[in-house]
N, CA, C and O atoms as a GROMACS GRO file, in nm:
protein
  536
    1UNK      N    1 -11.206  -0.190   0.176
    1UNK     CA    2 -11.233  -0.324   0.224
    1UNK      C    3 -11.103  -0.380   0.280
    1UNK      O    4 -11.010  -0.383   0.200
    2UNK      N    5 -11.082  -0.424   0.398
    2UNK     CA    6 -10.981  -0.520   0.475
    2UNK      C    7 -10.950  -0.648   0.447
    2UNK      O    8 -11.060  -0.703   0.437
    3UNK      N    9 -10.882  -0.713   0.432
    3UNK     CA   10 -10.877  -0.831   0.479
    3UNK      C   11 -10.928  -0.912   0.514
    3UNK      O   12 -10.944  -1.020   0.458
    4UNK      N   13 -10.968  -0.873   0.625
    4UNK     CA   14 -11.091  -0.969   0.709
    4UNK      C   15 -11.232  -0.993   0.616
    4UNK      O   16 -11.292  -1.093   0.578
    5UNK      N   17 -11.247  -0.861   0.602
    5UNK     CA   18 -11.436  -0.872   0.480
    5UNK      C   19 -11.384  -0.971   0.358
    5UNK      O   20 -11.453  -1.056   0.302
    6UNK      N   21 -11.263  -0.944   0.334
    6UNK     CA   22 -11.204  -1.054   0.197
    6UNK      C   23 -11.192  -1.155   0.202
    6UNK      O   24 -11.197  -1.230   0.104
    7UNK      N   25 -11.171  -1.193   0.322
    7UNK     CA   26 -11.132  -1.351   0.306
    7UNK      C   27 -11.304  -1.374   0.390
    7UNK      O   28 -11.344  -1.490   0.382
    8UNK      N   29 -11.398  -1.278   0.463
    8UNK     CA   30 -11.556  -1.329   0.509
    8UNK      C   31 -11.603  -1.329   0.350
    8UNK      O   32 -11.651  -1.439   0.323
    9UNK      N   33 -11.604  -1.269   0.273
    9UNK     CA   34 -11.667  -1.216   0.140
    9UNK      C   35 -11.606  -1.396   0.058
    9UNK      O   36 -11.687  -1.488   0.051
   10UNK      N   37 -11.508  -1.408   0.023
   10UNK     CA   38 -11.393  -1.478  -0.027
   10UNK      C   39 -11.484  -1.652   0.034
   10UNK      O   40 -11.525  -1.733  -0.049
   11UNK      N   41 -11.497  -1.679   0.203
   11UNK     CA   42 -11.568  -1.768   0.206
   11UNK      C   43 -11.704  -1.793   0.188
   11UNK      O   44 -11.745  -1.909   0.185
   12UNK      N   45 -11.796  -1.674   0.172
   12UNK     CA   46 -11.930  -1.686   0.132
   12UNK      C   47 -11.936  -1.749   0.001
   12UNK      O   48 -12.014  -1.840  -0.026
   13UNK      N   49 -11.826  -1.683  -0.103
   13UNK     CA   50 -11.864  -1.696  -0.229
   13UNK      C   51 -11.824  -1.906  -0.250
   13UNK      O   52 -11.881  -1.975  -0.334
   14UNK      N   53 -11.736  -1.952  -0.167
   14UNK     CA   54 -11.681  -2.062  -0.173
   14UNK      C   55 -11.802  -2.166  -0.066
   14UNK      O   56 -11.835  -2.281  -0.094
   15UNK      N   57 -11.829  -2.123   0.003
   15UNK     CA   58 -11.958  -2.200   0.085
   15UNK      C   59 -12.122  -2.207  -0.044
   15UNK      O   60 -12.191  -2.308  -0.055
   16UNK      N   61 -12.146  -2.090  -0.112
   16UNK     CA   62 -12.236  -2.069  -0.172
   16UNK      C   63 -12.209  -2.200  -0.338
   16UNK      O   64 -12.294  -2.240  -0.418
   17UNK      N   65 -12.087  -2.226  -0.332
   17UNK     CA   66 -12.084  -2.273  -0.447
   17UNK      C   67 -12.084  -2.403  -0.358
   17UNK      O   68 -12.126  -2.492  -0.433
   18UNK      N   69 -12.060  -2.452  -0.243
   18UNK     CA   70 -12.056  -2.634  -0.208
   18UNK      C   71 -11.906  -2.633  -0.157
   18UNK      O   72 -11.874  -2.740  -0.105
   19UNK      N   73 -11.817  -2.545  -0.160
   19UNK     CA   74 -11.696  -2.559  -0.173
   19UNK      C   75 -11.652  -2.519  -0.053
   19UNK      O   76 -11.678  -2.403  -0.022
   20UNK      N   77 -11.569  -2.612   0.052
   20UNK     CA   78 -11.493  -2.545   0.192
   20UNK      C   79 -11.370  -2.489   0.164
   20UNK      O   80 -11.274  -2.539   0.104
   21UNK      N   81 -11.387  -2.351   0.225
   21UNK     CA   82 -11.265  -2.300   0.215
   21UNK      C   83 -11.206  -2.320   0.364
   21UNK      O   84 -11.277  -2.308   0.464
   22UNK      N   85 -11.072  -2.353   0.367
   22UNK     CA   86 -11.013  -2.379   0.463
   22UNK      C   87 -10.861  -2.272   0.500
   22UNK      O   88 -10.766  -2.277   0.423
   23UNK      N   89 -10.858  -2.198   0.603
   23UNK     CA   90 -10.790  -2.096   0.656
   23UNK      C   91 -10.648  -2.101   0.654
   23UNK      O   92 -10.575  -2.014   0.605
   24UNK      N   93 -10.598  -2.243   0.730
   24UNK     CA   94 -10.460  -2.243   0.735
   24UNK      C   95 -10.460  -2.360   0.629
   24UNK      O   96 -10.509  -2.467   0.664
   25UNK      N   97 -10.406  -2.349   0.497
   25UNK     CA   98 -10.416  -2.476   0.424
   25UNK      C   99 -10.291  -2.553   0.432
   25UNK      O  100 -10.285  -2.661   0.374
   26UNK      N  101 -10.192  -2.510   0.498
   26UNK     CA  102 -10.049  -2.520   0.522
   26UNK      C  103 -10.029  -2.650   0.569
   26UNK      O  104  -9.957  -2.742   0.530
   27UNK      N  105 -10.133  -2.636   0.690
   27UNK     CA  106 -10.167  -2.760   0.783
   27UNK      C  107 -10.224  -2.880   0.730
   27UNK      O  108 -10.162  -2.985   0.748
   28UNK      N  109 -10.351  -2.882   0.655
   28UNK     CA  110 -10.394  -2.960   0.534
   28UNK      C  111 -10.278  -3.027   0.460
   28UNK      O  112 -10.268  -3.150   0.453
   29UNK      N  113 -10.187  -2.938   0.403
   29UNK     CA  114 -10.140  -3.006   0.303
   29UNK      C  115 -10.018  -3.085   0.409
   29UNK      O  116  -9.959  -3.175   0.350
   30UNK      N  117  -9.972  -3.063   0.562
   30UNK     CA  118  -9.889  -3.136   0.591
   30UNK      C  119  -9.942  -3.265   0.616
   30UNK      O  120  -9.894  -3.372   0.577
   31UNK      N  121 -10.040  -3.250   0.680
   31UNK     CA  122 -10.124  -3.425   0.754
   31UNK      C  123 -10.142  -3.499   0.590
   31UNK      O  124 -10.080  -3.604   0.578
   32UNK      N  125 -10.199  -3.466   0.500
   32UNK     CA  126 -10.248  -3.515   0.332
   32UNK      C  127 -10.099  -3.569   0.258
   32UNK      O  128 -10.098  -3.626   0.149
   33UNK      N  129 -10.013  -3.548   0.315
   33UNK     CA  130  -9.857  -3.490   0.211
   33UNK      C  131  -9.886  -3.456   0.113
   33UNK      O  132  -9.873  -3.540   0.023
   34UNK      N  133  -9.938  -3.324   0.076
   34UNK     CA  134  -9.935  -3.278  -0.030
   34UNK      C  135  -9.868  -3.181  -0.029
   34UNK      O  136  -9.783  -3.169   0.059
   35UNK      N  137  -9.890  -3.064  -0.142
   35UNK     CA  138  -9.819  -2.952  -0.159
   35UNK      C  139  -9.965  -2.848  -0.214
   35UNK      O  140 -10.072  -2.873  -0.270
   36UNK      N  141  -9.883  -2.696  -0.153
   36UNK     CA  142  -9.955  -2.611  -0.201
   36UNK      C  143  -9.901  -2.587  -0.340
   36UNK      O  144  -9.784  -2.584  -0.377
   37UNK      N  145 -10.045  -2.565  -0.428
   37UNK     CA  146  -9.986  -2.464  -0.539
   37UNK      C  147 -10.037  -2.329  -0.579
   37UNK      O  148 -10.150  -2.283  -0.599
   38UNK      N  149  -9.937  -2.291  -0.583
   38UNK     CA  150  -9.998  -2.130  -0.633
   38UNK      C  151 -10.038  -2.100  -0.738
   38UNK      O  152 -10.121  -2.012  -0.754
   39UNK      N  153  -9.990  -2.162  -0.821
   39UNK     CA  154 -10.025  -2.164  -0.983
   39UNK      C  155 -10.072  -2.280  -1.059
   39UNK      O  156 -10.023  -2.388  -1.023
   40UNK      N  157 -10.158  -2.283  -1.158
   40UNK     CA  158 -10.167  -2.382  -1.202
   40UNK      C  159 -10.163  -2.434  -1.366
   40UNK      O  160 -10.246  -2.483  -1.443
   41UNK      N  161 -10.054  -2.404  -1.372
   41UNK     CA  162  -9.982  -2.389  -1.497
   41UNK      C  163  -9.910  -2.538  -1.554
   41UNK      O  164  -9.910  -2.584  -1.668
   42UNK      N  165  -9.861  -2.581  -1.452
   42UNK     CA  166  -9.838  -2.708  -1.450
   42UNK      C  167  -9.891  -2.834  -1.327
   42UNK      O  168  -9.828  -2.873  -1.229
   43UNK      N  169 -10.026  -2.874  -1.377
   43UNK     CA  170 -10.068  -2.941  -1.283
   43UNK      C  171 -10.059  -3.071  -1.235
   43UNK      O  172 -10.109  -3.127  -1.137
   44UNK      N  173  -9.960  -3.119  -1.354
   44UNK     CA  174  -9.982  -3.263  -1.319
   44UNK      C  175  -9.800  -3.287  -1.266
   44UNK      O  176  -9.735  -3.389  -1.287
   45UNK      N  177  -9.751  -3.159  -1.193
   45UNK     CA  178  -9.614  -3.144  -1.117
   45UNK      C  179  -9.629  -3.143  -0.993
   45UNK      O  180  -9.538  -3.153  -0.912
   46UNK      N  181  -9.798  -3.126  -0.958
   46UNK     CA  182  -9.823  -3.070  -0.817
   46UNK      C  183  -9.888  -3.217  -0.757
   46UNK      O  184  -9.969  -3.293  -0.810
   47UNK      N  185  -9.821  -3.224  -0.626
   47UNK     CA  186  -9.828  -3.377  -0.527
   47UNK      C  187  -9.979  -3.303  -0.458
   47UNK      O  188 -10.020  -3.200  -0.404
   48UNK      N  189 -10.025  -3.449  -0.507
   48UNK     CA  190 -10.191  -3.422  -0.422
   48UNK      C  191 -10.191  -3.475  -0.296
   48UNK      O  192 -10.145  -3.588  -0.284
   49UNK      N  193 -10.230  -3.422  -0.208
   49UNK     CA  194 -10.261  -3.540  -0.079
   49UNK      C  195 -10.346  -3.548  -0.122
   49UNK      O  196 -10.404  -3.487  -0.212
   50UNK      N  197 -10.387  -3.702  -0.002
   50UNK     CA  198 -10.496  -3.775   0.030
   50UNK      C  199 -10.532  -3.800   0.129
   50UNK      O  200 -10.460  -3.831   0.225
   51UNK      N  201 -10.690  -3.790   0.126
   51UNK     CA  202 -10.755  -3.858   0.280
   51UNK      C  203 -10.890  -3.924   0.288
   51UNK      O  204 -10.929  -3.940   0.172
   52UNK      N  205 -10.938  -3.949   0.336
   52UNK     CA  206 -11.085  -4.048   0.327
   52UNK      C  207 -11.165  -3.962   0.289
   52UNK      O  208 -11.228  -3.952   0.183
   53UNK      N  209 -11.158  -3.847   0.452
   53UNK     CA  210 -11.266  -3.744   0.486
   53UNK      C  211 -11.262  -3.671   0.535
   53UNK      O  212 -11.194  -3.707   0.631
   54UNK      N  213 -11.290  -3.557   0.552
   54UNK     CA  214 -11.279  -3.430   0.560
   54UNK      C  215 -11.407  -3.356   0.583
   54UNK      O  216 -11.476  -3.315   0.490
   55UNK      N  217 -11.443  -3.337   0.736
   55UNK     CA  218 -11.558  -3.329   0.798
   55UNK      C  219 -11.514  -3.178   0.851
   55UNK      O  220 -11.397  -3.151   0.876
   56UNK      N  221 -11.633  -3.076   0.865
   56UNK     CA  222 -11.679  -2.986   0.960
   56UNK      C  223 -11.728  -2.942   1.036
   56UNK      O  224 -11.836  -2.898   0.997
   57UNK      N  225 -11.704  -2.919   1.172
   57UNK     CA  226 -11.742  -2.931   1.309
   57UNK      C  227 -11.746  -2.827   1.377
   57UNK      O  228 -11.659  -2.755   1.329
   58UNK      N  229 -11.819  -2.751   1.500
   58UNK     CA  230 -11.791  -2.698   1.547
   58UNK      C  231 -11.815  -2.738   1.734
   58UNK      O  232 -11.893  -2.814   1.790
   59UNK      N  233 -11.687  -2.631   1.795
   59UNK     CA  234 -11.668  -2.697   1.910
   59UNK      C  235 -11.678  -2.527   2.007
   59UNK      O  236 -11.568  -2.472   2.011
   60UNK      N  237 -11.774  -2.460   2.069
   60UNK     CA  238 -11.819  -2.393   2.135
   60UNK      C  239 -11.849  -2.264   1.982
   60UNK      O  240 -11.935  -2.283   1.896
   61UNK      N  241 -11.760  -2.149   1.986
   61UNK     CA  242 -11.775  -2.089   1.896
   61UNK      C  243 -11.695  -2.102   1.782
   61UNK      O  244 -11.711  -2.026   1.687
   62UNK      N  245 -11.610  -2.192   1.781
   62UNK     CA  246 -11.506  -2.238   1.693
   62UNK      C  247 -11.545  -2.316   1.567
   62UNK      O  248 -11.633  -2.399   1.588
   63UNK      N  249 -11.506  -2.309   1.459
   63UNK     CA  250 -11.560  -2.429   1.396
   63UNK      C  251 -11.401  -2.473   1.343
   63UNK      O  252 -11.294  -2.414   1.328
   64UNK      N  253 -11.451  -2.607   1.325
   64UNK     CA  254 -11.296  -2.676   1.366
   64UNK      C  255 -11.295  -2.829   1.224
   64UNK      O  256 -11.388  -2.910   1.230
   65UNK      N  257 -11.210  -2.842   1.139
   65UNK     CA  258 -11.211  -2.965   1.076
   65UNK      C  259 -11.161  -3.043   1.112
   65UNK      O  260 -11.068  -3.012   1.187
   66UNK      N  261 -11.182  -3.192   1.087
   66UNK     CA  262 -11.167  -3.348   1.110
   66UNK      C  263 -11.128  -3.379   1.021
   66UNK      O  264 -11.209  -3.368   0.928
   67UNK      N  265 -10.980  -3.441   0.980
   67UNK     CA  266 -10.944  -3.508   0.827
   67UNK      C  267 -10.968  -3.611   0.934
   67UNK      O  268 -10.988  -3.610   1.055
   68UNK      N  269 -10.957  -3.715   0.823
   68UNK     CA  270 -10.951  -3.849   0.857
   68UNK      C  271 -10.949  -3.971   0.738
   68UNK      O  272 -11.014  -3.957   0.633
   69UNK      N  273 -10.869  -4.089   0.766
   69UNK     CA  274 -10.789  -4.170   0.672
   69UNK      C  275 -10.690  -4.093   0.582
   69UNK      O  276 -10.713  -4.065   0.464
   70UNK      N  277 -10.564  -4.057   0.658
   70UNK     CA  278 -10.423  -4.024   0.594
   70UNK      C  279 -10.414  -4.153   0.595
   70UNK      O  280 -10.484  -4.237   0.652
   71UNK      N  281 -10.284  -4.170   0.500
   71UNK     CA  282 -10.192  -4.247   0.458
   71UNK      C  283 -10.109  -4.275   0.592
   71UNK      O  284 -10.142  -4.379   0.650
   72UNK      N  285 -10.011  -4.203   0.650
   72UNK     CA  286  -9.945  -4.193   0.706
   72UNK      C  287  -9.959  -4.199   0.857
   72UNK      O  288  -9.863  -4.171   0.928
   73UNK      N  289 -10.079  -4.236   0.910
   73UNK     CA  290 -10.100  -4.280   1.066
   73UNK      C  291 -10.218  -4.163   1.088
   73UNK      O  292 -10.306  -4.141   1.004
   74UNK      N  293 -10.205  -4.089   1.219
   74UNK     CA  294 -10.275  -4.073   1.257
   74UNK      C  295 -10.272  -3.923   1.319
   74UNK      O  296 -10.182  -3.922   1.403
   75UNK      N  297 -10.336  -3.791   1.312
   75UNK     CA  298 -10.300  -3.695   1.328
   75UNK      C  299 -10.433  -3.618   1.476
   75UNK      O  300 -10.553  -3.646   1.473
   76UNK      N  301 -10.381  -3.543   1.568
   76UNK     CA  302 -10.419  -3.505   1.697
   76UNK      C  303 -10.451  -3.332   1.658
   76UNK      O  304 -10.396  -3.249   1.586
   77UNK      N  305 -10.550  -3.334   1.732
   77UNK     CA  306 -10.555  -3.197   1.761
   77UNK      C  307 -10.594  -3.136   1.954
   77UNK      O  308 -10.661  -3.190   2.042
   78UNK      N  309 -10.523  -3.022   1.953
   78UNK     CA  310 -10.554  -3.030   2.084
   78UNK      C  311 -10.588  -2.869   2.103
   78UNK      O  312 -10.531  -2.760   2.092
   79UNK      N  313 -10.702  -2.915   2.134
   79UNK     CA  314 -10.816  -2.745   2.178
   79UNK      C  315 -10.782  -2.679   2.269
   79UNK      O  316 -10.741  -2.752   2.359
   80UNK      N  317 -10.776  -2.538   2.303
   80UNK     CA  318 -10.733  -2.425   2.399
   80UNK      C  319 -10.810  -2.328   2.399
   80UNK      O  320 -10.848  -2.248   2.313
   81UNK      N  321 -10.836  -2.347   2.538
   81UNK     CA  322 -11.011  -2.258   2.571
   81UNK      C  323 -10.901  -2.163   2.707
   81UNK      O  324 -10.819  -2.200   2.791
   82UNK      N  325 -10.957  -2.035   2.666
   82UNK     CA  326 -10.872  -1.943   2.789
   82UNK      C  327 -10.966  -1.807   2.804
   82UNK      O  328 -11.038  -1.764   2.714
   83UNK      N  329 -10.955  -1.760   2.911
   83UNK     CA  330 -11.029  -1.679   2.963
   83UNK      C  331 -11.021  -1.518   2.877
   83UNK      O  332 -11.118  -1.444   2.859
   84UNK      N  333 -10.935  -1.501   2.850
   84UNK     CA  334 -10.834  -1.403   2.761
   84UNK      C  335 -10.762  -1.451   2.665
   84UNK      O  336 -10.695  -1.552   2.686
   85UNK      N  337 -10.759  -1.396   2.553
   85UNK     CA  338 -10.669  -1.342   2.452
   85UNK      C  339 -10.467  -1.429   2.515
   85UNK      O  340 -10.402  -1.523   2.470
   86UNK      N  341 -10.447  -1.347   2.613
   86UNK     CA  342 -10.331  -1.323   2.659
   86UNK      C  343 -10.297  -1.467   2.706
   86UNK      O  344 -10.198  -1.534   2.676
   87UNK      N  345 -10.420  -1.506   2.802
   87UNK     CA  346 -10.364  -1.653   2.865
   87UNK      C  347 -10.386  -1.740   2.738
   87UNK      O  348 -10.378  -1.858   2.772
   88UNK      N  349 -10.399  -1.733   2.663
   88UNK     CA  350 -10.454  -1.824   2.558
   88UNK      C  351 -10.357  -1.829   2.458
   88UNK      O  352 -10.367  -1.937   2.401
   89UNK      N  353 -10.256  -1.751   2.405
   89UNK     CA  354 -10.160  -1.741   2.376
   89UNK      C  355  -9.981  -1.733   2.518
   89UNK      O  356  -9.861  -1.735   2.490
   90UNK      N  357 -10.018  -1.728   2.588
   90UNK     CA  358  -9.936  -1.797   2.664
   90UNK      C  359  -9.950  -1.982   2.701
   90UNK      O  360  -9.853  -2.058   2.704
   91UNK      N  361 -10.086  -2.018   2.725
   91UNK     CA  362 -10.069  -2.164   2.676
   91UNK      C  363 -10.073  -2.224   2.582
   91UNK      O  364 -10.068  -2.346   2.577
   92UNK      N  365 -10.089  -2.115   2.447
   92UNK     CA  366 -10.000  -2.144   2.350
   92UNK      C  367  -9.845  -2.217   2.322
   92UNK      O  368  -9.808  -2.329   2.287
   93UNK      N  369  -9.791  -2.116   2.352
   93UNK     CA  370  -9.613  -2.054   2.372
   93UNK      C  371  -9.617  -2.220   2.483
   93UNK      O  372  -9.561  -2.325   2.452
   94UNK      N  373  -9.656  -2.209   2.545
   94UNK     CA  374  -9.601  -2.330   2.659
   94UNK      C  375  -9.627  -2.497   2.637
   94UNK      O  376  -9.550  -2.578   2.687
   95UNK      N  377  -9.769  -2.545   2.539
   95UNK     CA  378  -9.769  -2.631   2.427
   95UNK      C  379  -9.692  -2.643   2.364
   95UNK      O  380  -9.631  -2.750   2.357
   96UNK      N  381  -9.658  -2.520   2.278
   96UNK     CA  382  -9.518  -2.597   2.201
   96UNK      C  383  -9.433  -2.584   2.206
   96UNK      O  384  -9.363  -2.592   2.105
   97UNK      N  385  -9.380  -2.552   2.339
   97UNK     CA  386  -9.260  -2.609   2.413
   97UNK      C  387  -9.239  -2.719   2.434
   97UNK      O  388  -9.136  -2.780   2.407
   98UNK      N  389  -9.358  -2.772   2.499
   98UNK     CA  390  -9.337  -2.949   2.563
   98UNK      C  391  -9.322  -3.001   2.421
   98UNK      O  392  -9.228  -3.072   2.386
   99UNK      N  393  -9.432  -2.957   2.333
   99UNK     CA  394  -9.414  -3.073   2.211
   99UNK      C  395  -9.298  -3.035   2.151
   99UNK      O  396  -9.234  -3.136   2.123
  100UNK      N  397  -9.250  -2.954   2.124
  100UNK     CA  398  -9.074  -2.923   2.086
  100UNK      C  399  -8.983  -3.037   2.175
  100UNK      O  400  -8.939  -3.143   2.130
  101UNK      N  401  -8.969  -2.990   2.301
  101UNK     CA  402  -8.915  -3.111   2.383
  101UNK      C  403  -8.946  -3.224   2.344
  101UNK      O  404  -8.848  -3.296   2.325
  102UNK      N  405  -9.066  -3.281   2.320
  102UNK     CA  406  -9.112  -3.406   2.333
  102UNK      C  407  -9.030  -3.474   2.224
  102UNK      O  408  -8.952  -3.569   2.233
  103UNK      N  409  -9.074  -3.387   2.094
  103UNK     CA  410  -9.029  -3.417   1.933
  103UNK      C  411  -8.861  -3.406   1.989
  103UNK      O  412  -8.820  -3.523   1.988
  104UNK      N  413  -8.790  -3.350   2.020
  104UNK     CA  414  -8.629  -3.331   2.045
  104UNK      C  415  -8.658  -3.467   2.134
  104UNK      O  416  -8.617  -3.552   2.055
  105UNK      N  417  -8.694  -3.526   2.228
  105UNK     CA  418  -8.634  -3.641   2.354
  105UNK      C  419  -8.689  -3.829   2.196
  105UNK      O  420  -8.636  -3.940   2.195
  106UNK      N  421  -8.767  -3.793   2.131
  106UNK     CA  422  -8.783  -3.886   2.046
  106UNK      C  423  -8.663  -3.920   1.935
  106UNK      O  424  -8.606  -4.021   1.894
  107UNK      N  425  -8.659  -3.794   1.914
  107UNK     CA  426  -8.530  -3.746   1.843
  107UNK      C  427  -8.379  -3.827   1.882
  107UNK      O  428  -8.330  -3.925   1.826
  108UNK      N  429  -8.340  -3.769   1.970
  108UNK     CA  430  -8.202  -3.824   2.027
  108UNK      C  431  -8.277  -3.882   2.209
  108UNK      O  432  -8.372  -3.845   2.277
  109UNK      N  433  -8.198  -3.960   2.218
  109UNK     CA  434  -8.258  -4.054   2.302
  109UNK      C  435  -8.221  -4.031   2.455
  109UNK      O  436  -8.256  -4.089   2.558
  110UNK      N  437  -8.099  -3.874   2.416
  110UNK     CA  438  -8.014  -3.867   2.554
  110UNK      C  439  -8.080  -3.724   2.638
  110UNK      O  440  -8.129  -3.617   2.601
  111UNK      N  441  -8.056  -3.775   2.747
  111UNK     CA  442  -8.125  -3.677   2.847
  111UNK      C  443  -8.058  -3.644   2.964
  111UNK      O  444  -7.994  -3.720   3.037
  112UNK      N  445  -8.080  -3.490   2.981
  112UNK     CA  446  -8.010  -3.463   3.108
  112UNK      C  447  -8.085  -3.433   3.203
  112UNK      O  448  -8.168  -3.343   3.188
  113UNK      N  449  -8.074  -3.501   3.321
  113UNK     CA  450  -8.137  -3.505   3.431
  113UNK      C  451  -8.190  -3.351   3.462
  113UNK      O  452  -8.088  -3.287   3.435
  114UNK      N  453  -8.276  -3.267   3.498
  114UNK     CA  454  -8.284  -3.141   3.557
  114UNK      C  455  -8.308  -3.125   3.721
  114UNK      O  456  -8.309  -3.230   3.785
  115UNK      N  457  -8.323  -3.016   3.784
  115UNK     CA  458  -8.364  -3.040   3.963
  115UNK      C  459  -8.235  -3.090   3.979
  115UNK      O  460  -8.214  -3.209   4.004
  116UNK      N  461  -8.135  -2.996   3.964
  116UNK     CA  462  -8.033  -3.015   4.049
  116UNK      C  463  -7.955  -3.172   4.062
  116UNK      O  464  -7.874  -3.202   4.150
  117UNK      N  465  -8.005  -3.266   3.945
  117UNK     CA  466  -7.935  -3.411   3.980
  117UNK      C  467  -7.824  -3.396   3.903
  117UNK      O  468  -7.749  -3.488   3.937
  118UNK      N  469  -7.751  -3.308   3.787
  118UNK     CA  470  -7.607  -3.312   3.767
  118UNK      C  471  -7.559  -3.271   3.861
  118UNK      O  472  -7.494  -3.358   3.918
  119UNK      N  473  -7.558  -3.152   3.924
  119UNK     CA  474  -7.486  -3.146   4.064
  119UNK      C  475  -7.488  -3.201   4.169
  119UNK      O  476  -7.404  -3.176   4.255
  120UNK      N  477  -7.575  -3.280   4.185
  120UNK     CA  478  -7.571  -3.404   4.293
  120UNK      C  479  -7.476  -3.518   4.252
  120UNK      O  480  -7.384  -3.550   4.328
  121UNK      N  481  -7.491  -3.573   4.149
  121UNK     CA  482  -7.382  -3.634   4.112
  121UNK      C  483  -7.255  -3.641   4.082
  121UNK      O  484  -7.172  -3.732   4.084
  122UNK      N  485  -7.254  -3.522   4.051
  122UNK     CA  486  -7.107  -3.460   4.053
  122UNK      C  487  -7.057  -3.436   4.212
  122UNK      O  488  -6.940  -3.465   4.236
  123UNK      N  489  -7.132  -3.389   4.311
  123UNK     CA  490  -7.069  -3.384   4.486
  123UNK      C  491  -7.102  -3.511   4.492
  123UNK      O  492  -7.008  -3.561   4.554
  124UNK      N  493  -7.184  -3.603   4.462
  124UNK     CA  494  -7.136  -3.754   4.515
  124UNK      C  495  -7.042  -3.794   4.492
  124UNK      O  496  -6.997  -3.834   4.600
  125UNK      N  497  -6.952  -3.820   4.390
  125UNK     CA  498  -6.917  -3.868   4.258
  125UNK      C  499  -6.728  -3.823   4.352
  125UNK      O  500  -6.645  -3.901   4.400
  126UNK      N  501  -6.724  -3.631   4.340
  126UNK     CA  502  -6.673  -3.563   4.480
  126UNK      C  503  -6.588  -3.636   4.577
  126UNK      O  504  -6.473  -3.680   4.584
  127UNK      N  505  -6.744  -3.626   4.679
  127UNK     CA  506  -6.758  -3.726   4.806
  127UNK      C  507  -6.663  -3.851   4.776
  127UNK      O  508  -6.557  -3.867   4.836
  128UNK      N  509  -6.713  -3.943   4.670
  128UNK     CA  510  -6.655  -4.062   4.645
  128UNK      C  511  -6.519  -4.039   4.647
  128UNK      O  512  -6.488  -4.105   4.747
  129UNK      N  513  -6.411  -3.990   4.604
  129UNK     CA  514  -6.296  -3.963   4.541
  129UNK      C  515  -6.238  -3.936   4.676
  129UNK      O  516  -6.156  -4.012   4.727
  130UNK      N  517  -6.284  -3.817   4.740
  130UNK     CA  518  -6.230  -3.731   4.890
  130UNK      C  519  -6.254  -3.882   5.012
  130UNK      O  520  -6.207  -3.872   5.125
  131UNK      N  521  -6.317  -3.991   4.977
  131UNK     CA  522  -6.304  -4.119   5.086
  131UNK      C  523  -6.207  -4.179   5.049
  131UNK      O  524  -6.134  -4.218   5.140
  132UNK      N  525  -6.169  -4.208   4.921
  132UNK     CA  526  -6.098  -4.302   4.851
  132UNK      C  527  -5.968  -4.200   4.832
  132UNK      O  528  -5.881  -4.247   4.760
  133UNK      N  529  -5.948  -4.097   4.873
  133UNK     CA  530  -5.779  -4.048   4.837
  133UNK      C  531  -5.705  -4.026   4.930
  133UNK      O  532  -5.592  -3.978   4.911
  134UNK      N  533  -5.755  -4.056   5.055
  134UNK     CA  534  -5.701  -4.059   5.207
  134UNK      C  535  -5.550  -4.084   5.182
  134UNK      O  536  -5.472  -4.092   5.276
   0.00000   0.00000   0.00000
């Protein structure tokens, strides 16, 4: 048995009892602020998130969850439909780039021009100096 039949086998037995099992729980516990635990030996050490609701959806062949009412504002998801495997993980890779950028330009507030405008400014800047040193 693989993996895959374990964790298909693994959610039957958790759907059959009322219970959602959820894939990446990593993600869950960041939007909730909680923590994973692996053990539960000491339970009243382990930070619970919270949320209102926690809905299941599906969106073509996908099935996809909805938290909703965090504590902490308000959390996005953004769907990627691709023809292939390949393009679909390349607009992967290129999503979280911008949002890397995005999160870095929120971050520190300073920015460098791209398209060639430091070197324009710098031969203006040049220019300026080579009028004025006559």
């Amino acid at each position: 048995m693989d993996t895959d039949n374990i964790k298909i086998f693994g959610s039957h037995l958790f759907g059959a009892a009322g219970v959602m099992a959820i894939e990446h729980i990593e993600h869950l516990a960041l939007v909730t602020d909680g923590e994973i635990a692996s053990t539960f030996d000491l339970p009243e050490l382990v930070k619970l998130g919270s949320c209102k609701l926690i809905e299941e959806f599906m969106i073509g062949e996908d099935m996809l969850i909805h938290v909703s009412g965090i504590a902490f504002g308000e959390d996005r998801t953004i769907v990627l439909h691709g023809a292939t495997r390949h393009i679909l993980d390349e607009s992967e890779r290129s999503l979280h780039d911008a949002l890397c950028v995005l999160a870095h330009t929120v971050k520190a507030s300073r920015t460098v021009y791209g398209g060639g405008c430091a070197e324009l400014m710098m031969a203006h800047a040049v220019s300026q100096l080579s009028i004025n040193t006559r």
